[in-house]
N, C-alpha and C positions, 0 to 999 in steps of 0.2 A: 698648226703654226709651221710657219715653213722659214727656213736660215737661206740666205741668196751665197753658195761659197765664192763664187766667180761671176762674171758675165754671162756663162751656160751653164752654168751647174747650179740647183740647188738643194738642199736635203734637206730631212723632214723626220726623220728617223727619234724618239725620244733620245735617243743614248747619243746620237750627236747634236743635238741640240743644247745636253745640258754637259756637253765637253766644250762648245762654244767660246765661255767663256775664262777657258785655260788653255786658250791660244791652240785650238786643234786646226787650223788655216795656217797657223807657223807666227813668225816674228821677228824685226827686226833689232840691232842693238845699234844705237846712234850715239856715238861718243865725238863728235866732232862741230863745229858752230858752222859747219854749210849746211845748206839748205837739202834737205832731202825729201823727194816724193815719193807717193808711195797710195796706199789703201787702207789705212789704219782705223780702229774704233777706240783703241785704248793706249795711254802711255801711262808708262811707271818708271819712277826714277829711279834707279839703281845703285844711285850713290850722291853722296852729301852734295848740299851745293847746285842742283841742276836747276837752270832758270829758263824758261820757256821764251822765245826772242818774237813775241807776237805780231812782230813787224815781218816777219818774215815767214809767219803762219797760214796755212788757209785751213781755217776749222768753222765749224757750225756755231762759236759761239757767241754773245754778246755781252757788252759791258755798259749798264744801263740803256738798254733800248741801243747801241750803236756798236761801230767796230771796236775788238780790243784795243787799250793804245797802251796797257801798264803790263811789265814781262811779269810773270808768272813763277815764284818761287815754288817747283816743285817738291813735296813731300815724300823723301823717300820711303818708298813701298805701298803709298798709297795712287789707286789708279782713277787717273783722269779719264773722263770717255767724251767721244766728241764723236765728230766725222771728219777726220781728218785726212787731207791731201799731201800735204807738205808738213814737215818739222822743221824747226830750225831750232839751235840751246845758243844763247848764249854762252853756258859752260856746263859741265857735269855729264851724264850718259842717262839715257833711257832705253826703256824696252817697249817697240811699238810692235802691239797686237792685230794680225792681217783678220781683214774683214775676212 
C-alpha cells in the first residue's frame, strides 16, 4: 500500500501509513466564511455550531445521486472525509487534514 504525500513524493513505510490518519501531512484551521482552497481529506469541527456552506464547496460528495444543495451541520469532533478542494463554513471553525 502506498500514501501519495504530494505530487512527488510518496510513502509506503508501515509507521507512516498508520500516522496518516492524525494529520502527519499537517492541517489547516478555517475559522472564517471565505472560501478556502486547499488539498484536504478530512474536516472536523472544532467548535459548536460549524455549518458547512456546500455552495461554495468542491468535495467528492453527493446528495441523492446529484450535487449537495443542503449545508451541512457539522458534528463537533466528529470527522467528515471527502476529497476536498475548497471549504467554505458558513459559521464555526474546522480543522482540515492535508492529504
Amino acid at each position: 500500500m502506498t500514501l501519495i504525500k504530494n505530487n512527488v513524493t510518496t510513502v509506503n513505510t508501515t509507521e507512516d501509513l498508520l500516522k496518516a490518519p492524525y494529520g502527519i501531512q499537517g492541517a489547516d484551521i478555517i475559522n472564517n466564511t471565505s472560501a478556502q482552497s486547499g488539498d484536504w481529506y478530512c474536516i472536523v469541527s472544532i467548535e459548536d455550531n460549524a455549518t458547512l456552506d456546500v455552495s461554495g464547496c468542491t468535495v467528492n460528495w453527493r446528495e441523492n445521486g446529484a450535487a449537495l444543495s443542503t449545508d451541512i451541520d457539522l458534528i463537533t469532533g466528529v470527522p467528515f472525509y471527502g476529497d476536498f478542494t475548497v471549504v467554505k463554513l458558513v459559521d464555526g471553525k474546522v480543522i482540515a487534514y492535508r492529504k
